[in-house]
N, C-alpha and C positions, 0 to 999 in steps of 0.2 A: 117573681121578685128576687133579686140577687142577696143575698145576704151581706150585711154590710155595718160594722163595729165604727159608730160617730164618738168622737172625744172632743166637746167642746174649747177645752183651752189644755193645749198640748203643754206636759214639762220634760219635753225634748230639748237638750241645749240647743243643737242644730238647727234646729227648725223653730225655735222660740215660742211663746204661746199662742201659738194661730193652733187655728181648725184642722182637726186631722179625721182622717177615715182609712179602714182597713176593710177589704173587700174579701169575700170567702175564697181558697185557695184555686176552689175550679175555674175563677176569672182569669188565670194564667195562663199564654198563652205556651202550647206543648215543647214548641222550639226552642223556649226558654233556654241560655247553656248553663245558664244558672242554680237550674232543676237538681238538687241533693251535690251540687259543685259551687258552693260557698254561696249560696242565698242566704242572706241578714234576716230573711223572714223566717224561716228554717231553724235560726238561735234564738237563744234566751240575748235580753230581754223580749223581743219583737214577738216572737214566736208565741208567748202569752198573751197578746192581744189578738194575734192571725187567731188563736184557737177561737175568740169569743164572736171572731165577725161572721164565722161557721155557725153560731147559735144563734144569732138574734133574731127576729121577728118582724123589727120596725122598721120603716119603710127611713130612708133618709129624711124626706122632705120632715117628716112628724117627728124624729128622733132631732132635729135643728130649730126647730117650733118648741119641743117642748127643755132643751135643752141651754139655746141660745147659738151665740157663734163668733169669731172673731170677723174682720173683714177680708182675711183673707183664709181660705182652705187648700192643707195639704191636701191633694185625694188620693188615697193607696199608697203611704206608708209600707203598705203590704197588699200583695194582690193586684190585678190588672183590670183589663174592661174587654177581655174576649168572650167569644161565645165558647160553651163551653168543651174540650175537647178538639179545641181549634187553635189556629194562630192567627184568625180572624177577630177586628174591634165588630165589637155591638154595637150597630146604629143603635137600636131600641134603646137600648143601656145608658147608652151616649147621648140618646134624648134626654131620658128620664132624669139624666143628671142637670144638665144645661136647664131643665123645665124648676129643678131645685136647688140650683146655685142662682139663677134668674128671682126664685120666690123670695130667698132670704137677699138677695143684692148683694151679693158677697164676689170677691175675686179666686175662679178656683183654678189650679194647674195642678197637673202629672205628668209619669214617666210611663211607658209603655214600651214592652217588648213584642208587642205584636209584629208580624213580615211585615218585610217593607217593598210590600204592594202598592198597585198602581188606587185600588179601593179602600187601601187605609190610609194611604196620604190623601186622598180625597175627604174620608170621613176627620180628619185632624184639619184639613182647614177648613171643613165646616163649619168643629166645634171653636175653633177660632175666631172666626165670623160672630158664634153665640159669646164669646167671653169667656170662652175655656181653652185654655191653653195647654196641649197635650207636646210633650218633647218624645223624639223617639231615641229610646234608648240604643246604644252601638256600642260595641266591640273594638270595630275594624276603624281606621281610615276610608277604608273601598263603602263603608256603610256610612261613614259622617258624609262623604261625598254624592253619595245615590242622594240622601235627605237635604242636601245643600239645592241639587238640582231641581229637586221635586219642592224647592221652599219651605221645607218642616222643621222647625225647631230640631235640633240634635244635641245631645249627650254624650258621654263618651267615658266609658269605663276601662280604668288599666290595674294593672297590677302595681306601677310603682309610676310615680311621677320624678321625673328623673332632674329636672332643673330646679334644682336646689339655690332658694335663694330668689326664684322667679316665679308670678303672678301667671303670666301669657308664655307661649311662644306661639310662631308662625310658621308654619306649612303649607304649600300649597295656595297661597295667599290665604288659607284660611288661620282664624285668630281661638288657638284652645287657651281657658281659662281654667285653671285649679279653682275649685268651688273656694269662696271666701273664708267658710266655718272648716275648711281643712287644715287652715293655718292661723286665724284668729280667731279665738273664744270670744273676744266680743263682737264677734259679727253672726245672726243667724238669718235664717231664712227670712223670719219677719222684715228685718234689716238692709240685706240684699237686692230680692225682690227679681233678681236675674231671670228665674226661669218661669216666670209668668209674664214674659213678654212677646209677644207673640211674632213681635219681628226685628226678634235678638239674631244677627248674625253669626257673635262668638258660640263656641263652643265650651261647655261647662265642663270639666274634667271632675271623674269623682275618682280616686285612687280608693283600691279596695282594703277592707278594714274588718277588724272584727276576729272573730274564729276561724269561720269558714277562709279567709285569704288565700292558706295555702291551698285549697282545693281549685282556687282560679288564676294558678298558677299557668296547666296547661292550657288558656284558651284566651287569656288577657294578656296582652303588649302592654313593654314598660313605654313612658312617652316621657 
């Protein structure tokens, strides 16, 4: 069983009060560049909840039973869905969840930094198929494009968002968007609803924040 910290009604501004979960640190995939170079999971606040999804016991499905749940769930706030010491998704994992986002009828989506293999674009539009919507997290442009091709939801991490004053820009014909809750407080996840759609075109921009920023300095493009 993967260890895994449920919080029924999150008081995340960002993310509003929906469903959140935090997965134990070894679900991360190795490749990570985010690994002790400005990971949000890694700080305070976050990093206090990452320690307790390392302790818990209870199975999600029972921990949403006896807890309750919003209609929609963040999944992995912190934490991923590899197997462990890999940069491989967990089919199994990936069942077990889809079998427990199925039981409560709830809508669930994540970000994942697993490679981006020919076997985990296969296993994301699987759980796609079930009503899980996994985005792949990227770095690069050369990475938004590999997941463009292969139809995977894509994300896209920088260091600074450079258009100032603007929602979108276009590249490539392709459409990046500045996450909503980066520039308006009254807009959160709950609100949004962008990256649970399983066949969103644009591109979510998340400019990096926090402590850790200047540690992803060397390996994040400004856009």
């Amino acid at each position: 069983m993967t260890k895994m910290l449920y919080i029924p009604h999150s008081q995340n501004r960002k993310t509003g009060d929906i469903s959140q979960t935090y997965s134990a640190c070894n679900t991360c995939p190795v490749s990570c560049p985010f690994k002790g170079h400005g990971c949000y999971g890694e700080n305070f606040p976050t990093k206090i909840h990452w320690k307790k999804a390392n302790c818990t016991e209870k199975t999600l499905a029972d921990s949403m039973a006896e807890k309750g749940h919003s209609r929609v769930v963040r999944h992995n706030v912190a934490g991923d869905m590899c197997k462990p010491g890999t940069s491989e998704l967990d089919s199994t994992l990936i069942r077990d969840l889809i079998k427990a986002w199925k039981s409560a009828r709830v809508t669930a989506y994540t970000y994942t930094h697993a490679d981006k293999t020919f076997m985990n674009f296969q296993l994301i539009h699987k759980a796609a198929e079930q009503g899980f919507v996994i985005n792949m997290s990227c770095e690069t442009l050369g990475q938004v494009m590999e997941c463009r091709e292969n139809f995977v939801p894509a994300v896209l991490a920088v260091h600074e968002w450079t258009e100032k004053g603007k929602a979108t820009r276009r590249i490539d014909g392709i459409t990046y968007r500045l996450c909503p809750a980066c520039y308006d407080k009254n807009i959160a996840c709950r609100d949004c609803g962008k990256c649970w759609k399983k066949d969103r075109k644009e591109v979510i921009v998340f400019p990096a924040h926090g402590p850790g920023k200047k540690k992803t300095r060397g390996f994040l493009m400004d856009l």
